[in-house]
C-alpha positions as CSV (number, residue, x, y, z in Angstrom):
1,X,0.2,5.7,-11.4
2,X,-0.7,2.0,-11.9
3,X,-3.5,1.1,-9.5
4,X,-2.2,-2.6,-9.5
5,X,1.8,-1.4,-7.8
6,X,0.5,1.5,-5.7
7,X,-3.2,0.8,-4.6
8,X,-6.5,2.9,-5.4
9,X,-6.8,5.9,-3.2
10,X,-8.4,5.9,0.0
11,X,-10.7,8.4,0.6
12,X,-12.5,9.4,4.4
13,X,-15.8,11.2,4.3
14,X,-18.2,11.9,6.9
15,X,-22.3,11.0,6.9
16,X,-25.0,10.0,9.1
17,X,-22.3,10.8,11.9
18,X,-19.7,8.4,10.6
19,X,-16.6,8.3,9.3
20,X,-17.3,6.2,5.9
21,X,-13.8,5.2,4.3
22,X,-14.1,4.2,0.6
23,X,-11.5,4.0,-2.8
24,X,-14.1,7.2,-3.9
25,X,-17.3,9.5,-2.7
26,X,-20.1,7.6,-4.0
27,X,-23.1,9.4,-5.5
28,X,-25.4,8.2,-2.2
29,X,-24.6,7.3,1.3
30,X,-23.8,3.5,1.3
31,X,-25.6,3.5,4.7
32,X,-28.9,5.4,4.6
33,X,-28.7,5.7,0.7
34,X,-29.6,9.8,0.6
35,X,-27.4,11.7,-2.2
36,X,-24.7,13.0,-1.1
37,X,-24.6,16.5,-2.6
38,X,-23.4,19.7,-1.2
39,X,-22.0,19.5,2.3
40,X,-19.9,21.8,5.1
41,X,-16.5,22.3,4.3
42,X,-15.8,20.4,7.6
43,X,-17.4,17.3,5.6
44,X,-15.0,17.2,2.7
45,X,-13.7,14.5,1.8
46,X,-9.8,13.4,2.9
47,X,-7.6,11.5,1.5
48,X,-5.8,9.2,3.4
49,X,-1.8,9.3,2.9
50,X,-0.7,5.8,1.8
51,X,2.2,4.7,4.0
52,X,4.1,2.8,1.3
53,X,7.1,4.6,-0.8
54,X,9.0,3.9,-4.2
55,X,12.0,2.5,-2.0
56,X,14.2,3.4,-5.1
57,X,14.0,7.1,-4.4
58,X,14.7,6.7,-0.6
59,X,17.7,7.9,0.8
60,X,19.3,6.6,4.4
61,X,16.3,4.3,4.9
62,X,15.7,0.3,5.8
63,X,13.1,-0.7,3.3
64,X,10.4,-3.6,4.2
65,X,8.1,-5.1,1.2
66,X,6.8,-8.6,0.8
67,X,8.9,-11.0,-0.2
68,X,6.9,-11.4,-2.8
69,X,3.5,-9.6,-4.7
70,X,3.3,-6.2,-3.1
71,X,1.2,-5.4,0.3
72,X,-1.7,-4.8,-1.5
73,X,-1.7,-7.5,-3.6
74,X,-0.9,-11.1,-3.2
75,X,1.8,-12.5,-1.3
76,X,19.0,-12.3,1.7
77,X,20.0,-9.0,2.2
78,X,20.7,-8.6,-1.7
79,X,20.7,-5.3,-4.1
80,X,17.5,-5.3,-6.0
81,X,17.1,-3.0,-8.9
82,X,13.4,-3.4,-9.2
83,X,10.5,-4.5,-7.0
84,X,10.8,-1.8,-4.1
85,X,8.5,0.2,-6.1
86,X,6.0,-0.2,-2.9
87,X,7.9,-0.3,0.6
88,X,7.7,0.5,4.1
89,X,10.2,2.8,4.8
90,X,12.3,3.7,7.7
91,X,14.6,6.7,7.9
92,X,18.0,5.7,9.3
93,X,19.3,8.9,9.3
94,X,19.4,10.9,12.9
95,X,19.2,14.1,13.7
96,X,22.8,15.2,13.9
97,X,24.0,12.7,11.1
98,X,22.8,14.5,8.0
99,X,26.5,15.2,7.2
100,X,26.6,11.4,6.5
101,X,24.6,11.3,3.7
102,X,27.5,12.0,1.3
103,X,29.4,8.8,2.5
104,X,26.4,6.4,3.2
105,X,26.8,4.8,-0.4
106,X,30.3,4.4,0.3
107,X,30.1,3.5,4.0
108,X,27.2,0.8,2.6
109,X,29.0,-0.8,-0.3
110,X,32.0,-1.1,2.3
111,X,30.2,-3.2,4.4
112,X,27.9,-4.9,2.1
113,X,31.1,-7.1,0.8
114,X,32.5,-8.2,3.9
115,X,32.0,-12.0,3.4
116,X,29.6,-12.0,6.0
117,X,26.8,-10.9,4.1
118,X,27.1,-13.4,1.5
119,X,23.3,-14.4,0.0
120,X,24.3,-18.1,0.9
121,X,25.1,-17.3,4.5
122,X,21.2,-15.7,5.2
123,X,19.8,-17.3,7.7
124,X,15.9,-16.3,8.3
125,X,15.9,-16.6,12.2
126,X,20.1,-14.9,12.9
127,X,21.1,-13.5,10.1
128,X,18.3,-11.5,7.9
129,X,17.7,-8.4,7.0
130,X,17.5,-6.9,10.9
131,X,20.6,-8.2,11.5
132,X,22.5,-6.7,8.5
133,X,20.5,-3.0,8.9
134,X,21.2,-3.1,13.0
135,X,25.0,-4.0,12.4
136,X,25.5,-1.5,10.0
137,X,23.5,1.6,11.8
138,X,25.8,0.2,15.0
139,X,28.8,0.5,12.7
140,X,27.9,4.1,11.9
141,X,26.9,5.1,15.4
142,X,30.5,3.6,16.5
143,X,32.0,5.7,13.6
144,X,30.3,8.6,14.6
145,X,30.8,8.1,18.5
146,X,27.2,7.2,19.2
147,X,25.6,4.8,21.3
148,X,24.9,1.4,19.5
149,X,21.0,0.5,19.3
150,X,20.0,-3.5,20.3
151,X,17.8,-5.2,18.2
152,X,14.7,-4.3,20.5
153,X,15.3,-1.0,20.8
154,X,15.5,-0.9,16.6
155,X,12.2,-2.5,16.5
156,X,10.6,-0.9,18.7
157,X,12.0,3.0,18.1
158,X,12.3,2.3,14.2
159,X,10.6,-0.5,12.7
160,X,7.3,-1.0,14.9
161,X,6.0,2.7,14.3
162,X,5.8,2.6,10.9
163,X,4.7,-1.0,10.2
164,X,2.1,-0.5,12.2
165,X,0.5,2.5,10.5
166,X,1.4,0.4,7.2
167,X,-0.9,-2.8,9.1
168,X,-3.8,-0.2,9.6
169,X,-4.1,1.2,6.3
170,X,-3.6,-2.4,4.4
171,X,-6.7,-3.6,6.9
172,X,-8.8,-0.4,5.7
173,X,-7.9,-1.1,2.4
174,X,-8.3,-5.3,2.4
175,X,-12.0,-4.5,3.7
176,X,-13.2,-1.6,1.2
177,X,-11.7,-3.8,-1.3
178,X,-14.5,-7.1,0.1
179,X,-17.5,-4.9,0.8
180,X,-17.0,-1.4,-1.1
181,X,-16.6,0.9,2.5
182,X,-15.9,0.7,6.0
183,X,-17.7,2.6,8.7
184,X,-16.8,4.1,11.7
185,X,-18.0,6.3,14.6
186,X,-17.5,9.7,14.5
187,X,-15.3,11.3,17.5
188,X,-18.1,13.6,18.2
189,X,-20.9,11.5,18.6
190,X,-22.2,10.5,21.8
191,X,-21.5,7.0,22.8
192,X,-24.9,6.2,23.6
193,X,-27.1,7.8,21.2
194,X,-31.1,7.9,22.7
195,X,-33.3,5.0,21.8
196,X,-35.2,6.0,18.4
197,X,-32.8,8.7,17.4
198,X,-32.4,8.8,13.4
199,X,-29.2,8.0,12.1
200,X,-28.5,10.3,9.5
C-alpha cells in the first residue's frame, strides 16, 4: 500500500482520559508526555476504518472522488480505467435486487450510449454525475417494478450517509497531518471535572 493513494493509518488510543487520534502510538503521551507502556486491554489502540475504496473492485456502486488529486491529497459521466483507486462508494444494489448483478454491466453499457450521455452534453448544474446514476437506478427500479427514487431522496438515503463519514475522517486526518494528533474527551469522563483534578 502506497501511503501517497491510500493515506497513513489512523490510529485511536486512549490517555489522560482522552481519546488521542494519531497516524501511530507514540512512545509518550503527546499531552502530559509520560511513556506510554503497558496498558488495560480496554486501552488498546483501534484503528480507524478508512471510508475510501479501490472503486475498481466495486460492484453495483456510485463512486465519488475528487475531480482531481485524491481526498487526501490535493485537489462527465465517462469510463475511467484508472484514478478510482480512492472513492467514496455507494452500494446501489437493494435488498431484493441481488439477482441483478449478472445483468448490471449489460443494463449499464445499454444505457451509457444512449446519446444522452454524451461527454459534450455534461452540464455541471442538470446534467452530471447525479443525474446520470438517479436515471439509471430509476430505469432499474421501473424494470424491476419498483418505486423510482427523486434526486433528494438519493442524496439524502444514498449519498449523504457516507460522504459524511468520508468528511469526518478526512477532517481527523487533515489535522493529525498539521499538528501530529487530535484530542478528544473521553465518553466516560465527567463533564465538569473538579477544580485541581490531575489530568492524567
Amino acid at each position: 500500500m502506497q501511503y501517497t493513494e491510500a493515506g497513513k493509518p489512523l490510529i485511536k488510543f486512549s490517555h489522560c482520559k482522552k481519546y488521542i487520534y494519531s497516524f501511530s502510538v507514540p512512545q509518550s503521551c503527546p499531552l502530559c508526555q509520560q511513556v506510554m507502556g503497558s496498558r488495560k486491554l480496554e486501552e488498546a489502540p483501534v484503528s480507524i476504518s478508512n471510508p475510501f475504496t479501490n472503486g475498481h473492485q466495486e460492484k453495483c456502486s456510485f463512486l465519488l472522488r475528487p475531480t482531481q488529486g485524491t481526498f487526501l491529497s490535493t485537489h462527465g459521466v465517462q469510463r475511467d480505467e484508472a484514478g478510482w483507486e480512492q472513492s467514496v462508494s455507494i452500494p446501489l444494489l437493494q435488498p431484493g435486487m441481488f439477482g441483478l448483478m449478472d445483468q448490471w454491466d449489460k443494463y449499464l453499457d445499454d444505457f451509457s450510449t444512449t446519446g444522452a450521455w454524451l461527454p459534450q452534453r455534461y452540464e455541471e448544474d442538470r446534467h452530471n454525475c447525479y443525474t446520470y446514476t438517479l436515471t439509471f437506478i430509476n430505469c432499474i427500479l421501473t424494470t424491476e417494478g419498483k418505486e423510482q427514487l427523486g434526486k433528494d431522496e438519493f442524496i439524502e438515503k444514498y449519498v449523504v450517509p457516507r460522504t459524511r463519514k468520508a468528511s469526518k475522517y478526512i477532517t481527523l486526518y487533515r489535522v493529525i497531518e498539521e499538528r501530529g494528533f487530535y484530542v478528544t474527551d473521553h465518553p466516560d469522563d465527567e463533564t465538569n471535572p473538579p477544580e485541581g483534578s490531575a489530568a492524567c
